[in-house]
C-alpha positions in Angstrom: 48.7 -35.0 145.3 52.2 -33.1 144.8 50.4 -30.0 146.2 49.4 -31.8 149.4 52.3 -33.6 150.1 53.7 -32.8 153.5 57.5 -31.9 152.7 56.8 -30.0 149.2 56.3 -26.5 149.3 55.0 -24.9 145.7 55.9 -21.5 146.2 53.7 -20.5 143.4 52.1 -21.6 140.1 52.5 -19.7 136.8 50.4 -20.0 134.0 50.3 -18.2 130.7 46.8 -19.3 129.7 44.0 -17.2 129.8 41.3 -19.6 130.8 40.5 -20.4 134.8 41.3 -24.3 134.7 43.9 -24.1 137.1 41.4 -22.0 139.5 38.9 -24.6 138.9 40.8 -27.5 140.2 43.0 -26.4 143.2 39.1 -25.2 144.6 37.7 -28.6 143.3 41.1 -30.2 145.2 40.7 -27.7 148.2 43.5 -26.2 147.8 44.0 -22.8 149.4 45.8 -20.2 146.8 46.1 -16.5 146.4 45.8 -14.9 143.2 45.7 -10.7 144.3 42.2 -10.8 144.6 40.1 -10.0 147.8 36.7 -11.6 147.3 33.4 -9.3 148.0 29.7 -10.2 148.0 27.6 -7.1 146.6 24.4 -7.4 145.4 24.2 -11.1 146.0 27.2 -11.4 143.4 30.7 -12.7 144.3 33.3 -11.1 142.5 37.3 -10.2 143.7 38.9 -6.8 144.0 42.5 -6.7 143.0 45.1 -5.3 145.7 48.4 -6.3 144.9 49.4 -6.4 148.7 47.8 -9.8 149.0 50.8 -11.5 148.0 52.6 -10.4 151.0 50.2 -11.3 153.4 49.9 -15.0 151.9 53.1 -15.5 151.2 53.8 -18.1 154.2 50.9 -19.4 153.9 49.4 -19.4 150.5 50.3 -20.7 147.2 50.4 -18.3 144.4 48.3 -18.4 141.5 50.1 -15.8 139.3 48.7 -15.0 135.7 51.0 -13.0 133.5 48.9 -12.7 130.5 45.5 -12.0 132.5 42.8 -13.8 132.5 39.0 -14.3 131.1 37.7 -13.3 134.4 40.0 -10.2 134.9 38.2 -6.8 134.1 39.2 -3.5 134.2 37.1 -0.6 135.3 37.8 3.1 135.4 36.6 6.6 134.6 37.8 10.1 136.5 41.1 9.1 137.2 40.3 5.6 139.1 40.9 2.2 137.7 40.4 -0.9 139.4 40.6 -4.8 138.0 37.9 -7.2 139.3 38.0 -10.6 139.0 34.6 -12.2 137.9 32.8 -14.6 135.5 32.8 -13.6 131.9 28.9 -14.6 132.2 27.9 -12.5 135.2 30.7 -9.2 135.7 29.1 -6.1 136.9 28.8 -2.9 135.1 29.9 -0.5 137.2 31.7 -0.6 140.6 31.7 2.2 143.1 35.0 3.2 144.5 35.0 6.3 147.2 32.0 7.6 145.6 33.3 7.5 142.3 31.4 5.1 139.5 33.4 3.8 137.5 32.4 1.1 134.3 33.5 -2.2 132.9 35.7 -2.0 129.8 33.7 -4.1 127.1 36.5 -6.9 126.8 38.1 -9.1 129.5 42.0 -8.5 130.6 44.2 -10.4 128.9 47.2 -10.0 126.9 48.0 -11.4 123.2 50.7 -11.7 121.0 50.9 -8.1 119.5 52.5 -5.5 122.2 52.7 -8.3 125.0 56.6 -7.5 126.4 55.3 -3.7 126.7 52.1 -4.7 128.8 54.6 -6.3 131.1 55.2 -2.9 132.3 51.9 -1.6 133.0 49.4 -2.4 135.8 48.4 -5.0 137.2 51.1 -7.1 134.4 53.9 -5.5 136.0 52.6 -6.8 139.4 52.5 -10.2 138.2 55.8 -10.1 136.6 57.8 -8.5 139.8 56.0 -11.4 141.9 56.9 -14.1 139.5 60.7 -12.4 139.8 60.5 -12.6 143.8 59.1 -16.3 143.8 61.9 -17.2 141.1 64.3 -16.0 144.3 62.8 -18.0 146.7 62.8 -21.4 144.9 65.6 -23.7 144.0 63.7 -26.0 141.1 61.0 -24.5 138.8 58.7 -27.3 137.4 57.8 -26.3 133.5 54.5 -28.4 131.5 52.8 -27.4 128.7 55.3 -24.2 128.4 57.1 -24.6 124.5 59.8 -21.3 125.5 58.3 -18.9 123.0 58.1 -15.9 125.5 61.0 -13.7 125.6 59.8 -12.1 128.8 59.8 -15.3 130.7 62.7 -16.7 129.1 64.8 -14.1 130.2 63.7 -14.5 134.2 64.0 -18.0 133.5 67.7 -17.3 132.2 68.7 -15.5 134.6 67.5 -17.4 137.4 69.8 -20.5 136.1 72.9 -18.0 136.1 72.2 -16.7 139.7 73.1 -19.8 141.3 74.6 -23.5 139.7 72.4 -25.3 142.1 69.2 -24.2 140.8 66.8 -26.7 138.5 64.4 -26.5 135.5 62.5 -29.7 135.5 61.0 -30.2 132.8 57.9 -32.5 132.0 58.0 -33.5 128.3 58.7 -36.5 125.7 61.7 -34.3 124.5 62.6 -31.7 127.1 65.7 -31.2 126.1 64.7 -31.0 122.4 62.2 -28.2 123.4 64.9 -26.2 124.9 68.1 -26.5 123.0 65.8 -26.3 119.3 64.8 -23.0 120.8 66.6 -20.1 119.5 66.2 -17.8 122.7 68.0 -20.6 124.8 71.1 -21.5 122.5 73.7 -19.6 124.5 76.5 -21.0 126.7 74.4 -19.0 129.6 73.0 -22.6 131.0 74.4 -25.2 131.9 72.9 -29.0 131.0 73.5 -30.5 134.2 70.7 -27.9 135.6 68.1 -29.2 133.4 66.4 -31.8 134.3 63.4 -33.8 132.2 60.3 -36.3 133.1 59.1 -37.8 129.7 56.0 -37.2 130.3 53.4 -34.4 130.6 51.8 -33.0 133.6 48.0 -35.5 132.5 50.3 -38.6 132.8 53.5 -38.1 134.6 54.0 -40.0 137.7 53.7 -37.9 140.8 56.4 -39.9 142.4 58.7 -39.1 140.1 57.6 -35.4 140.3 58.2 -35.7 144.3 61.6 -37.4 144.2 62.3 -34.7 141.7 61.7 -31.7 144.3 62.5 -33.4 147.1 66.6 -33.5 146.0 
């Protein structure tokens, strides 16, 4: 409903999960995103390519699905000096992929980041593309809407951070029984770096908040 409604633009949508729920219902609601991934048909099996330059070609017209810790459906192929990431279901991913003549296999596991090394994955691949995108959406937006988020990554924290200090008009709306418990009981975020006044809180989560107070929200 907030999606579709005419005078909110969502610049983009960042999760941290690794499942495809979000995927599942903006398609369910027909909702048109782009997530990096051109889609391809080959041997009667759908699957998407990843080519980072997507996000600038949907940019006006797209919302953007951006997954920072991967995904069950991301896989990574290579061999002889090519890599590519596909996106496809755990249940049916190709083997192998042909890329200018070059075969190239699937990597046994799917793509996704966990707790051990996760900051120095942020700088590698196809990570590193979501994190500079999140970074360029952060400097298009004014309010960042946060559910289902407890402030436990440093990476995101410090965008987050930062994004506060570039400008005193800029929001953090927060859906949550105790938003502002969540935040100030956070180590990372006791600093005199943010200001209260630029948080804002909905006592609710995202499954029952009420999407008019979510609109009035980002229409201020």
């Amino acid at each position: 409903e907030v999606l579709k409604h005419p005078e909110i633009r969502v610049d983009s949508i960042v999760t941290l999960n690794h499942d495809t729920l979000l995927e599942n219902l903006l398609e369910q609601g027909e909702v048109p995103y782009e997530d990096g991934f051109q889609n391809v048909i080959e041997d009667e099996v759908e699957y998407g390519i990843y080519d980072p330059n997507r996000f600038g070609e949907g940019s006006d017209s797209h919302l953007h699905l951006l997954t920072p810790h991967g995904s069950i459906s991301w896989w990574l192929f290579g061999g002889r000096g090519v890599t590519r990431y596909i996106r496809a279901s755990a249940q049916r991913p190709p083997d192998e992929l042909t890329v200018e003549d070059t075969v190239i296999e699937r990597f046994p596991k799917p793509s996704v980041l966990t707790s051990f090394g996760k900051e120095e994955s942020y700088l590698n691949d196809i990570f590193l593309d979501m994190q500079d995108e999140f970074a360029r959406s952060l400097r298009r937006v004014k309010r960042v809407v946060v559910s289902g988020y407890g402030f436990g990554d440093r990476g995101v924290n410090r965008r987050l951070q930062n994004w506060l200090r570039r400008d005193s008009e800029n929001r953090l709306v927060i859906l949550h029984a105790d938003g502002f418990g969540l935040v100030a009981g956070n180590f990372f975020w006791q600093s005199d770096n943010w200001k209260t006044e630029q948080i804002e809180v909905i006592r609710n989560h995202l499954c029952s908040a009420d999407p008019n107070a979510l609109k009035r929200q980002l229409l201020k």
